[in-house]
C-alpha positions, -999 to 999 in steps of 0.1 A, spaced: 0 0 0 16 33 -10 20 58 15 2 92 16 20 129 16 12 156 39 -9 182 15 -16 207 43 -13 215 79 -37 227 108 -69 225 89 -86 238 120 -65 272 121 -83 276 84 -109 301 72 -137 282 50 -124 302 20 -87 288 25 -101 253 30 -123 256 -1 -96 270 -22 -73 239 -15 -99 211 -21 -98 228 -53 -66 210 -61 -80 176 -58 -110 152 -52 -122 143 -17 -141 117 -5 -177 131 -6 -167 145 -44 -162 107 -51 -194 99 -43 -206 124 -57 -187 118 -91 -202 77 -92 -238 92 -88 -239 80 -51 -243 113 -33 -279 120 -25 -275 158 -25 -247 164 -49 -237 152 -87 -204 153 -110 -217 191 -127 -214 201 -88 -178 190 -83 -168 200 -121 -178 237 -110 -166 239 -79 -131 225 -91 -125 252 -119 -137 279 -93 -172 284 -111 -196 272 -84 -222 291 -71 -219 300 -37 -233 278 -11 -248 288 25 -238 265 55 -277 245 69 -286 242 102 -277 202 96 -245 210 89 -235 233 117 -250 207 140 -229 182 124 -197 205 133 -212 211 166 -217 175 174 -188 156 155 -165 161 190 -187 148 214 -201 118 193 -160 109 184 -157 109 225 -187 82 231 -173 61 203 -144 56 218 -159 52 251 -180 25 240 -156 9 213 -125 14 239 -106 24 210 -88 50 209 -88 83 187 -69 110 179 -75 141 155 -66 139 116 -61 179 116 -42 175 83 -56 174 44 -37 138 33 -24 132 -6 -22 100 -24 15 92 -33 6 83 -64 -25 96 -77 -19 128 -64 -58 146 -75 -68 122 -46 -72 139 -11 -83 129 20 -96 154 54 -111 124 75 -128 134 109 -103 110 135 -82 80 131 -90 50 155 -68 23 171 -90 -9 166 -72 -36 187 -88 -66 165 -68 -51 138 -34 -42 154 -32 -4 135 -48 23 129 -78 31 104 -101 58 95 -133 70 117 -159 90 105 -182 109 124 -221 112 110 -248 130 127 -277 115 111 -312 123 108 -340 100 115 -357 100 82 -322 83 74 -323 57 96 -335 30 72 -300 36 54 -282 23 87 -303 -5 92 -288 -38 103 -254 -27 100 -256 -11 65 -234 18 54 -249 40 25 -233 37 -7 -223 74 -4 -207 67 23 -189 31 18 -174 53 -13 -162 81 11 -145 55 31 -129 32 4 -118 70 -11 -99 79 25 -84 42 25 -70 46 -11 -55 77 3 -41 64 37 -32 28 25 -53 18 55 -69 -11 61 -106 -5 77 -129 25 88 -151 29 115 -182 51 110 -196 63 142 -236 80 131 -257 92 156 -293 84 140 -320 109 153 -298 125 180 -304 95 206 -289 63 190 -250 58 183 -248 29 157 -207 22 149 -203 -3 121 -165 -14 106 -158 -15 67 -131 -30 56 -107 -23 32 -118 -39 -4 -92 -36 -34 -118 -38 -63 -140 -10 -53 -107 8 -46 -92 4 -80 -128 9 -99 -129 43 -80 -91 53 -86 -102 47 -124 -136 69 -115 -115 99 -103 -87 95 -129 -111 97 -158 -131 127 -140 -103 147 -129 -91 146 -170 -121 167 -172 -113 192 -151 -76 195 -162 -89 199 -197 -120 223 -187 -144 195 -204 -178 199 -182 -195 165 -171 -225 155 -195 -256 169 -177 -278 144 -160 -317 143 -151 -309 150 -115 -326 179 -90 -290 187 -79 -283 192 -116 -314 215 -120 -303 236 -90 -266 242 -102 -279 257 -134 -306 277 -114 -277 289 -98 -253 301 -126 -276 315 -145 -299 333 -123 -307 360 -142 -326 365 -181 -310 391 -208 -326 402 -237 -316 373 -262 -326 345 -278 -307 309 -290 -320 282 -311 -321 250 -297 -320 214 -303 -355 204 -319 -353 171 -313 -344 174 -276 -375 203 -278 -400 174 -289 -389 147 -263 -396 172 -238 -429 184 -248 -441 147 -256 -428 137 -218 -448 169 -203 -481 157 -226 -474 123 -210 -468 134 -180 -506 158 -182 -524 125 -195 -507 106 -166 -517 133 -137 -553 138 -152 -561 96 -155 -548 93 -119 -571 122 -108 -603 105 -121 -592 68 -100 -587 96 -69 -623 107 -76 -636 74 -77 -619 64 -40 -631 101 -26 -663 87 -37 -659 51 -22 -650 69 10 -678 96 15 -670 102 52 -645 80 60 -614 89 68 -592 59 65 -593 30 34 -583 -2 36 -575 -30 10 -576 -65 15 -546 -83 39 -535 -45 45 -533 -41 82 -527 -3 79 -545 20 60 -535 32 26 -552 60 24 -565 86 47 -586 116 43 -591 136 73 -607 167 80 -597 203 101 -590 231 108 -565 251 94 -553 288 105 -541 307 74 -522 341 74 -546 365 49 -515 381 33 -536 401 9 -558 419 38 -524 421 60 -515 443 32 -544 463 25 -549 475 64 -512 481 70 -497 491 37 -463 505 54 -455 480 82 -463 452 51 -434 469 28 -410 470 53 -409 428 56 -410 425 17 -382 405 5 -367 411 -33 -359 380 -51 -345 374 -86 -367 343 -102 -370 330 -138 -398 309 -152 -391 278 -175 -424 282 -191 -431 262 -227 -446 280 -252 
């Protein structure tokens, strides 16, 4: 296994932008899984952009500060349960030989089964997720984050420590496995090409993909293009589909509502549960429209000025 390099120092002591600027210089591990089409919330457009300096910038969630806030304290109760101990990764690792290959892990843990030290990675993880852990499962998105870092380190295992819904700590142990490892060394090669030689990603169906574009070009001018008419009439035909689909599924709605009358729940045979409910009350609504009639000046002073465009076919 080939040993890593050093790429930076006291990655704590660093501003975001610094941090930012040097993962510029190579892929980490959630880029991989974003660049094999693993990564839930990003896709390879993302990474292209954000590589050659053109991505939109991106605000910091609540989930994600809560993940900063929480990665120490979860790291501690790992060990404590695991009785392994840890110690602070505060540097950004290199491969030795595929140097576009980086690696910021959260700790490293001493697993005494093993005899050395591998890779532990802190999630904070919220409960919709929890079906993703179950049984010992790791998410593809992250098993590729983890078989990236052990590329990298030329370790042998990872421990990832995720705390599901704020009250359950769920460690599970990967272990190193050379096939994935050379498939996603071959992933990264081929994608990195394309960001030495400025060649964007083909554009995929994706909402993350959809956002990106949202993003770069947020704003109309006074132009027009021609475009593609054969991508033009896919399109259309899918949205004609898509109207016959919505309208036929509204008419076997209608036909339940009616089967219902005052019911509130439905059952079908052998279903224990119901699948479908429709339940009345009450619902407080905010009258914008009279708010703004009766107090015209206090109303103006909480309007907000966005910048929107419409994808409207003609």
């Amino acid at each position: 296994m080939a040993k890593y390099r050093i790429f930076a120092r006291n990655v704590d002591k660093m501003t975001k932008a610094e941090w930012l600027g040097l993962r510029r210089y190579g892929m980490g591990g959630s880029d991989a899984a974003a660049v094999c089409g693993a990564n839930p919330w990003r896709g390879p457009l993302s990474v292209y952009l954000s590589k050659i300096g053109a991505a939109p910038d991106t605000e910091s969630n609540e989930a994600m500060m809560w993940g900063n806030v929480l990665e120490d304290p979860i790291a501690k109760e790992f060990s404590r349960r695991t009785q392994q101990k840890i110690k602070r990764c505060n540097m950004i690792l290199q491969h030795a030989e595929h140097d576009f290959m980086l690696a910021n892990i959260d700790r490293l843990t001493f697993d005494e089964e093993e005899g050395e030290w591998g890779v532990l990675e802190v999630k904070n993880v919220g409960e919709y997720r929890r079906e993703d852990w179950a049984d010992g499962a790791v998410p593809d998105y992250y098993a590729i984050q983890s078989a990236h870092y052990m590329a990298v380190t030329g370790l042998k295992y990872a421990w990832f420590a995720p705390l599901i819904g704020g009250n359950r700590l769920q460690p599970v142990k990967v272990m190193r496995n050379e096939r994935l490892i050379a498939s996603l060394i071959k992933i990264e090669r081929e994608f990195w090409h394309l960001v030495e030689t400025k060649t964007p990603p083909p554009l995929d169906d994706s909402v993350e993909a959809t956002k990106v574009l949202k993003a770069l070009y947020p704003q109309s001018q006074s132009t027009s293009v021609v475009i593609d008419p054969a991508t033009y009439a896919k399109f259309t035909a899918i949205r004609e589909r898509i109207k016959g689909l919505e309208q036929e599924a509204r008419g076997y709605e209608n036909e339940l509502r009616l089967a219902m009358g005052d019911a509130e729940a439905a059952y079908v045979p052998g279903c224990e549960k119901p699948v479908i409910t429709w339940r009345g009350g009450t619902v407080k609504k905010f009258d914008t429209e009279a708010f703004k009639v009766e107090n015209p000046e206090l109303a103006m002073r909480y309007m907000k000025e966005t910048t929107t465009r419409r994808f409207l076919t003609k």
